[in-house]
Every structure is written in structure tokens, then in C-alpha cells.
C-alpha positions in Angstrom: -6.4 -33.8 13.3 -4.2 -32.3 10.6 -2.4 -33.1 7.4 -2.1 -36.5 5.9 -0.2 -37.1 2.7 -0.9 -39.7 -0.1 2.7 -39.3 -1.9 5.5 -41.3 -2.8 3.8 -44.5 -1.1 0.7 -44.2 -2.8 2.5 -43.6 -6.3 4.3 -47.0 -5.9 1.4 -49.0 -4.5 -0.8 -48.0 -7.4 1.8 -49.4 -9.6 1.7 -52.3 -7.9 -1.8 -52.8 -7.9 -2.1 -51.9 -11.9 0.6 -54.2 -12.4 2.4 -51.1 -14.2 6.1 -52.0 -15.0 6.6 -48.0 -15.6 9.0 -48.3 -12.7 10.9 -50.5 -14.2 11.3 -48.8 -17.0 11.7 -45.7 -15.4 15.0 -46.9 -14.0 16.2 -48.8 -17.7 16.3 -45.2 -18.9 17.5 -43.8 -16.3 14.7 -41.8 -15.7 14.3 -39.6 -12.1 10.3 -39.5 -11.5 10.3 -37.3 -8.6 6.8 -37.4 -8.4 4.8 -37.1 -5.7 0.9 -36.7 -6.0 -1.9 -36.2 -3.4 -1.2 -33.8 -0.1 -4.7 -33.5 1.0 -5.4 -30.6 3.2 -8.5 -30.4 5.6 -8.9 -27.0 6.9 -9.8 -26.7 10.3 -9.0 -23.1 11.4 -10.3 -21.2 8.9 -8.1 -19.2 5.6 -6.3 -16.3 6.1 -7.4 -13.5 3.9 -4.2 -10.7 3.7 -5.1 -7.4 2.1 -2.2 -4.9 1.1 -1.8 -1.9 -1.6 0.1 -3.9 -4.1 -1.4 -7.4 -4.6 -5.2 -6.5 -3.4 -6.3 -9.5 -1.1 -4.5 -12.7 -1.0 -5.6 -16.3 0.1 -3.7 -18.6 2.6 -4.4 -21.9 4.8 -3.5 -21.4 8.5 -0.4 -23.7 8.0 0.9 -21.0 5.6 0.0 -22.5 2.2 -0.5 -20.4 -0.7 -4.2 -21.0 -1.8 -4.1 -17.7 -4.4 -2.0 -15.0 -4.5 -3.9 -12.6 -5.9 -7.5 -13.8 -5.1 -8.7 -10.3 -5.5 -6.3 -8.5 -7.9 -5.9 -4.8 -8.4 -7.7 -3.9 -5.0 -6.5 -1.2 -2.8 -7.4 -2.7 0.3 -4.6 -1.7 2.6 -7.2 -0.2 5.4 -8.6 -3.5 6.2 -10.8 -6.9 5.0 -13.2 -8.9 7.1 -14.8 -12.3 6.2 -18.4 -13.1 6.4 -19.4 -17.0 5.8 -18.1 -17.7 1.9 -17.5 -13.5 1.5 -14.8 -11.1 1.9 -15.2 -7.5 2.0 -12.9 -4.7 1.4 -12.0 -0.9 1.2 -11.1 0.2 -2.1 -10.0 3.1 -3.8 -10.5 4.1 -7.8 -7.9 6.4 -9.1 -9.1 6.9 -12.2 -11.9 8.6 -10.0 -11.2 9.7 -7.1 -13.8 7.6 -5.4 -13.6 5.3 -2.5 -16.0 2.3 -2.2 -16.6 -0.9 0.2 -16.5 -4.0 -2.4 -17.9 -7.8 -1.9 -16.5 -10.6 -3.2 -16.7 -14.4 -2.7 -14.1 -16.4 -0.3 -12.7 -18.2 -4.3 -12.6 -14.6 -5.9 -15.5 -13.5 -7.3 -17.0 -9.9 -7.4 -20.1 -10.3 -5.7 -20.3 -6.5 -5.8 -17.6 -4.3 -6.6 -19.3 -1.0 -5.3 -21.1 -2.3 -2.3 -21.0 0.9 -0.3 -20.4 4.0 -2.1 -19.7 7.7 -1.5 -17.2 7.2 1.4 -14.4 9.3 1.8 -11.1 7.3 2.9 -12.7 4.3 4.4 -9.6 2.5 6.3 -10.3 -0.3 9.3 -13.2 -2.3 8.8 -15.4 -5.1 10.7 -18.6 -7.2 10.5 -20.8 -8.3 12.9 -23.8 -10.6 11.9 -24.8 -8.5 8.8 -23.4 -5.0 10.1 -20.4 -3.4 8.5 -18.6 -1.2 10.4 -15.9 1.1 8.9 -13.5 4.2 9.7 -14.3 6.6 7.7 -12.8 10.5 7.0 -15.1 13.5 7.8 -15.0 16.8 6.3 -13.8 18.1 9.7 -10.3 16.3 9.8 -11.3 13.4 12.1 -12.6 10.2 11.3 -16.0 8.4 12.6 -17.5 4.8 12.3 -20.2 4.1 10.0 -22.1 1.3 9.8 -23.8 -0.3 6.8 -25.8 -3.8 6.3 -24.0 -6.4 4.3 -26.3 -6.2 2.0 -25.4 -2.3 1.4 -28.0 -0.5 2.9 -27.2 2.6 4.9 -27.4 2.5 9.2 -25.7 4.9 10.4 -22.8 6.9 8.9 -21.6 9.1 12.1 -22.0 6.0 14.0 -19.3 7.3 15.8 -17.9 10.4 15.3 -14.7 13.0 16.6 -11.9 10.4 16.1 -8.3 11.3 15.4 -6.8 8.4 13.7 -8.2 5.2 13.6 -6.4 2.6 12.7 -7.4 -1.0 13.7 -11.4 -1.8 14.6 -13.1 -5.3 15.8 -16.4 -6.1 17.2 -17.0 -8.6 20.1 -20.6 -8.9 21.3 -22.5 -5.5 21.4 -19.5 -3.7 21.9 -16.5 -2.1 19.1 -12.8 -1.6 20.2 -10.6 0.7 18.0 -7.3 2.2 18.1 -6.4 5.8 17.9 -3.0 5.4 16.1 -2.1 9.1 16.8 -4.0 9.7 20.4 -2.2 5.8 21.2 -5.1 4.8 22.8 -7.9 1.8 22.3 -11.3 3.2 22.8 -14.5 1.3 23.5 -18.0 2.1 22.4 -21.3 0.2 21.7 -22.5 -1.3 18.3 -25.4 1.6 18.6 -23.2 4.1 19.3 -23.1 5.1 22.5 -19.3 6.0 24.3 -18.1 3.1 27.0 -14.9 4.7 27.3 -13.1 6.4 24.6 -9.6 5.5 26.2 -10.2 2.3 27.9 -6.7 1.7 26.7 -3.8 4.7 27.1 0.0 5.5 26.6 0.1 3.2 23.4 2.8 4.1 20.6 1.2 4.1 17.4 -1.3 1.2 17.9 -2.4 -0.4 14.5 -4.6 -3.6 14.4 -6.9 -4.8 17.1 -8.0 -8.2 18.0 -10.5 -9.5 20.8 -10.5 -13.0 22.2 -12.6 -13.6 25.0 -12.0 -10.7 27.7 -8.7 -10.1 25.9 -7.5 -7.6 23.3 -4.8 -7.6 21.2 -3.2 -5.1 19.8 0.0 -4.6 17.1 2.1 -1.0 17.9 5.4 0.0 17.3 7.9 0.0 20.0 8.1 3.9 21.8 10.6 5.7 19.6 11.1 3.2 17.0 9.6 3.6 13.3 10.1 -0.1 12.7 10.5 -2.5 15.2 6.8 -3.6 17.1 5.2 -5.8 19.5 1.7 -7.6 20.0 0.3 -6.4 24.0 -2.6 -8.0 25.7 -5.2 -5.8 28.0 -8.4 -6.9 29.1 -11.9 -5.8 28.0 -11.7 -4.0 31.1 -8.6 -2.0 30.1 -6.0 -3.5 32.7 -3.0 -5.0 31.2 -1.9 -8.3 31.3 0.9 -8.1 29.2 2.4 -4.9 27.4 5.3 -6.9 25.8 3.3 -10.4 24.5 5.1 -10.9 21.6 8.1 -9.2 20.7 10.8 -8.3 17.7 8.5 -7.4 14.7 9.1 -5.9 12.3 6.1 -2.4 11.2 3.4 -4.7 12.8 -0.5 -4.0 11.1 -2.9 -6.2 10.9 -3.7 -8.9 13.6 -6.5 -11.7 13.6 -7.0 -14.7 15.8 -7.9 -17.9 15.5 -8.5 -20.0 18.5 -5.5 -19.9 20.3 -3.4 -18.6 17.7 -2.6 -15.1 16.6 -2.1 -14.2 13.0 -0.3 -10.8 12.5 0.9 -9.2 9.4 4.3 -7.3 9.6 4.6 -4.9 6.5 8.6 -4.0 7.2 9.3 -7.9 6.2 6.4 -8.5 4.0 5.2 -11.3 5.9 2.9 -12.9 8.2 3.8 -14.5 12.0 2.2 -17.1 13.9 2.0 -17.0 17.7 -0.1 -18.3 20.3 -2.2 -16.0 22.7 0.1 -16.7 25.0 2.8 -15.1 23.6 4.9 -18.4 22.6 6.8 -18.3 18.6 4.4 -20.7 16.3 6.1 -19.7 12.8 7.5 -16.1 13.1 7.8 -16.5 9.2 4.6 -18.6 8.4 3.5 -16.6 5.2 6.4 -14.2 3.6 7.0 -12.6 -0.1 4.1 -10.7 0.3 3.7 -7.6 -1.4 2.8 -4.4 1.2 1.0 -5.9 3.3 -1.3 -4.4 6.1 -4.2 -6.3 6.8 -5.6 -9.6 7.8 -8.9 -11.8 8.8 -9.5 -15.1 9.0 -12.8 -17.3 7.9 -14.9 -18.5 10.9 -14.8 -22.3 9.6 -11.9 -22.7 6.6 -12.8 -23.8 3.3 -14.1 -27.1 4.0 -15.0 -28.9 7.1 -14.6 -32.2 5.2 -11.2 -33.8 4.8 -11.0 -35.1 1.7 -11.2 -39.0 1.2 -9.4 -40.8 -1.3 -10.6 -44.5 -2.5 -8.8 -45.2 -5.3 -5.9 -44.8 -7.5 -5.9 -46.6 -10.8 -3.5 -46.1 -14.0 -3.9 -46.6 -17.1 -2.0 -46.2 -21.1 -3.7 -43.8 -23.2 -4.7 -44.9 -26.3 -2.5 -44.4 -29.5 0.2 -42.6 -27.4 3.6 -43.7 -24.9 1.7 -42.1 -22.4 -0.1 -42.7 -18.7 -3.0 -41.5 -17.1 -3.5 -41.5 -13.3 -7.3 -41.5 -11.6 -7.2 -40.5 -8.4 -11.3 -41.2 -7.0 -12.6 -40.2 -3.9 -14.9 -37.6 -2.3 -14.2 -34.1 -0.9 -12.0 -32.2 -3.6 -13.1 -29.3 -4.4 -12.8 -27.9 -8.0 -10.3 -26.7 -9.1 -10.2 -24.9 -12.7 -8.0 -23.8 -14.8 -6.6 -27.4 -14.5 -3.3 -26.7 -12.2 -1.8 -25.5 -9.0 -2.9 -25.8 -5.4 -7.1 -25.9 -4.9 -7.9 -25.1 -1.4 -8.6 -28.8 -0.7 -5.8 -30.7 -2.1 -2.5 -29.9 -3.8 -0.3 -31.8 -6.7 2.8 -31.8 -6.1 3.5 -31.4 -9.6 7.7 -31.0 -10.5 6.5 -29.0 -13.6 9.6 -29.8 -15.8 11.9 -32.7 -14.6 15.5 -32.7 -16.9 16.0 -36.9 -17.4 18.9 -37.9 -16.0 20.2 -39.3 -19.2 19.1 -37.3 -21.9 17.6 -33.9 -21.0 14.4 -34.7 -21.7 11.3 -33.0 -20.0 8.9 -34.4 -18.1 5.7 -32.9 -17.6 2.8 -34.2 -15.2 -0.5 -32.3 -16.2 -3.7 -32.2 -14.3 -6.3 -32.4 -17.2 -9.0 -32.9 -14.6 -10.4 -32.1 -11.3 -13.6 -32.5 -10.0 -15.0 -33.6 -6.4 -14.9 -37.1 -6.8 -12.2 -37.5 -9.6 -9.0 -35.8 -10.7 -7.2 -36.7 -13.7 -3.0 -36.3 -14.4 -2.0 -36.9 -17.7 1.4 -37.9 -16.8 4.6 -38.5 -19.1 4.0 -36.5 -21.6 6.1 -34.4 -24.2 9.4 -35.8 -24.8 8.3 -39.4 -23.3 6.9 -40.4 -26.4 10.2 -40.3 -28.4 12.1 -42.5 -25.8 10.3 -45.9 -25.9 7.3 -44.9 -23.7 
């Protein structure tokens, strides 16, 4: 399964159907429509939630497509975000206090709670398990340990683990937490209670960053020995052998990494982008999400937005009433909602022009979505300078 497309095609057959002669007309005018309107999108790997300093935490579909930009604004979450079912949680540091806090918001955006976790000092990698948090967190003593919280906020454990240099990537698979020691360049296992399996299960790493466990392998982004830039994704077993040091190679300040089936998301913060790879080391989309603004961490949802493609069962047209203007019903099941009335939702997209110059005279064209529910969305199409040309 993956994408199917209603465009063009489905434009001209509801025409048809309607018995609309707007084509016609279109081309009497000389008139460019270059409209296309349904791109339904069923999510089947789950969202990518990026996290940087600059934009806070960002929304994406695992085929790369923008779902927000700024789905959590003016969040400092560069140390890390995890997803748990429809919420996201972050690290996040108040300037205007000096305070440092773990925040909850839901999978479309909303603060949940904004000062989940409180009186941390310097939080950084984070991971969930079931309802357990567990965070890096700065000690009074210069090193860091892992504390762990419930999702709910309540207090477990602060010195879950403690004595650690420099953390700087942390998952959980089963009973057991894997982080990386970004200045010792090792990857150390321990237990979700606490106790030490082997603090350098993993050794003779060069500044590891983000950590990733599929099955009874890890994953880890580091930067090439001697280089400040350039990176590469290893594999090791849960065991600590290595399978292959050089997985991936030719990034670019690798940070975050997440995986998804049999796909590996990473987040490279010299290019401002994320790459797409398999676990087997093979080039999906080395450029699969770029523009991004500082970025440095990443997660992705366990089951996507919706497990429901969306359905469409009609299209229908129709004039609206004392105006040279068209309305176009779209009717099916599955949408989403989507509100304000424009833009990408995280189950469909219109492919909305914006503005389209007329061939012939300049005008604008303008397509607005004026509704979108579940079962209905409504484009008010033609609009603006339409009306004064015959339409």
C-alpha cells in the first residue's frame, strides 16, 4: 500500500459528470487552470517528529511531507523528543528563567502540559517506555545521570543512573537502556531499574550522538575520527560485536536517529536535513526532509496519524448563488480536520496553485478551501478576479 492520487483525472471527470462547461470556457478565455485537487495520504509508518533549537518540534510524514513546520513553536528541544500514542514530549529550556523543564504536548500541537517535569538541570537525550520517561540529566558534580519520571509526571527515580560523562543519544528496548557517552565514545548498557549491564558494551567510538535499537541491533550516528563534520550511521549488536562500523556513510554532523521498520530516519544538523536509509545500509532519500532549521533530534509515532486511508465517494460542483463563481464537494470518509481552512492536514493535501496569473489578462485565480471536515471538504474555487471576466 501507498499513495494514491485523485488529481487532474478526477477534476475532469467531475465536470463531466456535472455537465459543467467551465472547461470550455476555461480555454475561450484562455484561461490555465492548473488545478489539481485530492492527494490522499494514508500513513502507514508512523510521522516523524524533528526537534531542533530554532523551530521547536516539527511534524513530517515518512515520505518527507511537510505536515507542520512548527507544530510546537518556540521550544528548545534540541536534547531530544520521544512519542507516546497521540503525545510528544520534550526538553525545554526558559530563558527568561533560567529553568529547564520536560513539556507534553499532543501529536496536532497542543500543550498538554508545558511544565510536565520540573526542577531539572540540563535535561538533553530523552526516551519512553510504556509510561516511563527516562532523561539525561546534569548533576551538581559535572556528570550527568538518568532519571526517570512517569508520563504522567510523577517522580521514580532521579539518579536512575548516575557517574556519566556526556550523554548524548538514549533508547530503551525491553527492560534494558542503551546510551552513548559522546566524550568517553562509548555506548553503555544498563537496566530500566538501574542496575549496570555493561557501561561500555560499545568502545573506540568518535563522538557518538543518537542511538537506535532494532531487534538485537543498535544504531548509532558519530562523526568520522578526526573530522568535525562529516559522520556515519554503525551497526553493533545488543551484545556489543559489530556488524558494521561504516553502515551508512557521507553525512553531514549526524544527531538524531530513529527507525521505523526497516528504515532509518537520521537527522544531519551540518545540512539541515533529514536522510532516509534502510537498516541495511542502502540510500532511501539522502535528502528526504531539508530546510530545517538546527536540527538535532528525531522520533517517530508507533502507528502514523491514521491507520485509515481516506475514501473518497463523491465529487460534485456546483455555481454559487448570486456570484461567477464554483464550488467543489469533495464527500467521503477518513479526512481528518483540518482548521484554519488551508494547507496540508495530515490526511490529505490540496494541491492548491494559490495565485495563478491568466494567460491572457493577469488575472488571479484563487482556489480556497472554505471547508474541511471528515466526510466533506469544501473549495470555493474561481474566485476574485473571475467574476469580472464573464464567469
Amino acid at each position: 500500500m501507498g499513495l494514491f492520487q485523485l488529481a487532474s483525472t478526477l477534476f475532469k471527470t467531475a465536470l463531466a459528470e456535472q455537465k459543467c462547461r467551465r472547461a470550455s470556457r476555461r480555454y475561450r478565455h484562455g484561461r490555465r487552470m492548473l488545478f489539481e485537487v485530492l492527494e490522499p495520504r494514508l500513513l502507514l509508518s508512523g510521522n516523524l517528529f524533528v526537534g531542533s533549537q530554532v523551530a521547536g518540534i516539527s511534524e513530517f510524514t515518512a515520505s518527507g511531507a511537510t505536515v507542520s513546520a512548527s507544530l510546537v513553536p518556540g521550544l528548545d528541544s534540541f536534547g531530544g523528543v520521544a512519542v507516546s500514542g497521540a503525545d510528544v514530549f520534550a526538553p525545554n529550556y526558559n530563558p527568561s528563567n533560567n529553568t529547564y523543564s520536560i513539556g507534553e504536548y499532543t501529536s496536532s500541537g497542543a500543550t498538554v502540559n508545558a511544565t510536565l517535569i520540573t526542577g531539572l538541570d540540563a535535561p538533553d537525550s530523552i526516551a519512553i517506555s510504556g509510561s516511563d520517561i527516562f532523561v539525561t540529566n546534569f548533576e551538581a558534580t559535572a556528570t550527568y545521570n538518568i532519571a526517570e519520571y512517569t508520563t504522567s509526571g510523577a517522580t521514580v527515580n532521579t539518579a536512575l543512573v548516575t557517574g556519566l560523562e556526556a550523554p548524548a543519544g538514549l533508547t530503551v528496548s525491553g527492560s534494558d537502556i542503551f546510551v552513548t557517552d559522546n566524550s568517553a565514545g562509548t555506548i553503555g548498557e544498563y537496566t530500566t531499574s538501574g542496575a549496570t549491564v555493561n557501561a561500555s558494551l560499545v568502545t573506540g567510538l568518535d563522538a557518538p550522538y543518537g542511538i537506535a535499537v532494532s531487534g538485537s541491533d543498535i544504531f548509532v550516528a558519530q562523526l568520522d575520527t578526526g573530522s568535525a563534520y562529516t559522520g556515519s550511521i554503525s551497526e553493533y549488536t545488543t551484545s556489543g560485536a559489530t556488524v558494521n562500523a561504516a553502515l551508512v556513510t557521507g553525512l553531514n554532523e549526524p544527531d538524531g536517529i530513529a527507525i521505523s521498520g526497516s528504515d532509518i530516519f537520521v537527522v544531519n544538523f551540518g545540512t539541515d536535513s533529514v536522510g532516509e536509509y534502510t537498516t541495511s545500509g542502502a540510500t532511501v532519500n539522502a535528502s528526504l526532509v531539508t530546510r530545517l532549521n538546527g536540527p538535532e533530534s528525531i522520533a517517530v509515532s508507533g502507528s502514523g496519524t491514521t491507520g485509515t486511508a481516506p475514501t473518497i465517494t463523491g465529487v460534485s460542483m456546483q455555481p454559487i448563488s448570486g456570484t461567477n463563481n464554483w464550488q467543489m464537494f469533495i464527500s467521503g470518509n477518513n479526512f481528518g480536520s483540518q482548521s484554519p481552512y488551508y494547507g496540508d492536514s495530515p490526511y490529505l493535501s490540496i494541491v492548491d496553485p494559490g495565485v495563478v496569473a491568466a494567460a491572457n489578462t493577469g488575472d488571479a485565480v484563487v482556489a480556497n478551501v472554505t471547508s474541511w471536515t471528515n466526510t466533506q471538504i469544501v473549495i470555493s474555487g474561481l474566485s476574485g478576479a473571475y467574476g469580472s471576466n464573464g464567469w
